[in-house]
N, C-alpha and C positions, 0 to 999 in steps of 0.2 A: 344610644348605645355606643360604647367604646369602640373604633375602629384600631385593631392592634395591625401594626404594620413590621414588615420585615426589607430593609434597603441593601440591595444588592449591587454594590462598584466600585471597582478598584482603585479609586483616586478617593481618598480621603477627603478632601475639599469637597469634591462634588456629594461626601454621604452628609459631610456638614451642613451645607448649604441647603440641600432636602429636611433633612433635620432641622433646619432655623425657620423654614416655609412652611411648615405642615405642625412646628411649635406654635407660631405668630397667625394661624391663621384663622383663628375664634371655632374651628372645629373640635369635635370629640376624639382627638387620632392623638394614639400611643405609639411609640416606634418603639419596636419589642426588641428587635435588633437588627443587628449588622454583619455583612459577609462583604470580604473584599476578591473573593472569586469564585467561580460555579459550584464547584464541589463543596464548599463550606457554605453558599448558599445552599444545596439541597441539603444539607446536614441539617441546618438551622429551619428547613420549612418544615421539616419532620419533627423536630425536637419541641421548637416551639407552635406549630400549627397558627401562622401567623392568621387575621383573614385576607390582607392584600399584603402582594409581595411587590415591591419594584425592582424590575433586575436590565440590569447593564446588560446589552448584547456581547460586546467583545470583553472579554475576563479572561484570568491566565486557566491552565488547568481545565477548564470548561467554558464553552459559549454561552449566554445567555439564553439562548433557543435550544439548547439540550440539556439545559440546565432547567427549563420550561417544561420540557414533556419528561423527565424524570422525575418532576415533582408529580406534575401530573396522572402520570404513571399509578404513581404510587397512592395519590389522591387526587380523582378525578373535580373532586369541588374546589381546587384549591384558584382562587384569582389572582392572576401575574398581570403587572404591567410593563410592557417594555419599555425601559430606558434608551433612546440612541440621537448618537451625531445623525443618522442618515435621516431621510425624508424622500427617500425614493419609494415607489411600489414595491419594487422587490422586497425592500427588507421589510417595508408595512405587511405584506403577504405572507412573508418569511415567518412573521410575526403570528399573525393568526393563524396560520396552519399548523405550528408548534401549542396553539392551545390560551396563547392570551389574551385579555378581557378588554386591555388597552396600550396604546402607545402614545407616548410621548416625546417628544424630539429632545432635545437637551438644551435648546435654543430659547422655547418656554419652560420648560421641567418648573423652574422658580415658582413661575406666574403662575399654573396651570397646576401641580402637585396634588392638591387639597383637592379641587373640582375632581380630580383624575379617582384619588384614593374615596372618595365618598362616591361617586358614580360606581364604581368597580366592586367597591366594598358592600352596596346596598344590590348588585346583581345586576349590572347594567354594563352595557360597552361605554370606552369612552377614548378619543383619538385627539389629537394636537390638533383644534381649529386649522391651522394652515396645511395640514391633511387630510381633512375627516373628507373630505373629495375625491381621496383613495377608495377608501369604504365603498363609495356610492359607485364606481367605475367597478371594483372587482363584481359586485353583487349583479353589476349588467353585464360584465363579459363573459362572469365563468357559464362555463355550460352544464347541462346536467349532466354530459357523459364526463366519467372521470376522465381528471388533464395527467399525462404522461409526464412521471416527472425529470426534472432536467438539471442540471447541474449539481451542486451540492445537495438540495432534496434529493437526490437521487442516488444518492450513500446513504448506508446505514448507520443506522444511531455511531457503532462501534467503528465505521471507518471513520463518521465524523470528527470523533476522538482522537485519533490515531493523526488525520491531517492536521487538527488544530494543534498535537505536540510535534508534529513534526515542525510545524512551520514555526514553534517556539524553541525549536534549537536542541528537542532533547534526542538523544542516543536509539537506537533500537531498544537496547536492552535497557533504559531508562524509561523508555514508554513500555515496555513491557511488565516493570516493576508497578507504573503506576496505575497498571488499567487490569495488572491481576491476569496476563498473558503472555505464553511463551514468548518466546523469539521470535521462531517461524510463524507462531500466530501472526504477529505484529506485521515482519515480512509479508505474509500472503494480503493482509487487511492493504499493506502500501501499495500491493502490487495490484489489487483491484483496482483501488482508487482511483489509482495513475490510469488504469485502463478504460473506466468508467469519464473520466474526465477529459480524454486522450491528453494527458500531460506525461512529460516524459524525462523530465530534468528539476532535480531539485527545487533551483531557484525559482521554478515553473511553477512549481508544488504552494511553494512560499507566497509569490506574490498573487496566488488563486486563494487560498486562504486568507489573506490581508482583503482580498477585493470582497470577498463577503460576509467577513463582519467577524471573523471566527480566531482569526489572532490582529494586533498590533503591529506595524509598519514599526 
C-alpha cells in the first residue's frame, strides 16, 4: 500500500533532498506535499490527511512541536516524524511528548528517510540509530508519578506562540494580528512567560527561544 507522505522545512534544499531519498528508494512512498512552515504545515495535515508527516522542529510562524500536537489535536491518528539538527535528550523528549512516532537527526535524514516513513507509516516507532539509546534511558528514568513540567513545557500552547514570534522580531500588535488576539492578550501571555521562565529582558526572551528549538539564531 501507498505511503502518502507530507514534508514539513523551511529550507527548500533540505525538502528536495528528502524528496530525491524517499523517490530513489525502491519503496511505495508518495510525497503528497509540502509546507515550508508550521502553520501551512497543519493546514496541509488537514486538507490532505497525509499518513506520515515529516516536520522540521524550528519553522517560522510555528515550531515543529506545536505544529505536532495541533495536528494531533485535531487528529489524534495522525503519524509525525521529527526532523532536527539536535540529538540531545531534550529535544528527543521534547519530541515524544508533543505526540511523535519518530525522530530523525538531519545528519542521517538522507540515509534513514524511507526506514523512518515505512516504520512510522506501518504504526511503529522509529528513532536515528545514533539515538535510539534515548528511547531506552527515558523509558528507565521516567517515573510513574507524573514529572513537573519545566522550562518551555511549561508554557502553554498560546504562550509558546507568542515567545516563538516574539523571538522572530514581530510587534505586539503583529503577533496579535496573527494569533487572532488583543493586544493586552498578547501583553499579559509575554508577561507570564517571562515570569514562568524568570527571564526578564528581551534579548533574554530571544536567546531562550533559539536555545530550544523554537526560533532561528
Amino acid at each position: 500500500m501507498k505511503i502518502r507522505v507530507l514534508i514539513a522545512d523551511d529550507h527548500p534544499v533540505v525538502r528536495e533532498g528528502l524528496k530525491f531519498s524517499l523517490a530513489h528508494s525502491g519503496r511505495d512512498i508518495e510525497v503528497a506535499g509540502e509546507a515550508e512552515d508550521g502553520v501551512t504545515a497543519v493546514a496541509l495535515a488537514r486538507s490532505l490527511t497525509p499518513d506520515v508527516i515529516v516536520m522540521d522542529i524550528t519553522m517560522p510562524r510555528l515550531n515543529g512541536l506545536d505544529a505536532t500536537r495541533d495536528i494531533l489535536r485535531g487528529n489524534p491518528a495522525a503519524r509525525v516524524i521529527v526532523l532536527s539538527l539536535h540529538d540531545t535528550r531534550a529535544f528527543v523528549e521534547g519530541a515524544m511528548e508533543a505526540g511523535a512516532r519518530g525522530y530523525l537527526t538531519k545528519e542521517s535524514a538522507s540515509r534513514d528517510i524511507a526506514d523512518a516513513v515505512a516504520e512510522v507509516g506501518a504504526g511503529r516507532y522509529y528513532l536515528s540509530p545514533s539515538i535510539a539509546h534515548i528511547l531506552v534511558e527515558l523509558g528507565l528514568t521516567r517515573s510513574a508519578a507524573p514529572r513537573r513540567a519545566r522550562g518551555a513545557a511549561a508554557l502553554t500552547a498560546q504562550e509558546r506562540k507568542v515567545l516563538q514570534l516574539i523571538a522572530e522580531g514581530l510587534t505586539g500588535k503583529e503577533i496579535a494580528a496573527a494569533l487572532a488576539l488583543t493586544s493586552n492578550t498578547v501583553h499579559a501571555h509575554r508577561t507570564r512567560l517571562m515570569a514562568k521562565l524568570d527571564i526578564h529582558k528581551q534579548t533574554d526572551l530571544v536567546r531562550y527561544a533559539v536555545k530550544e528549538g523554537l526560533a532561528k539564531s
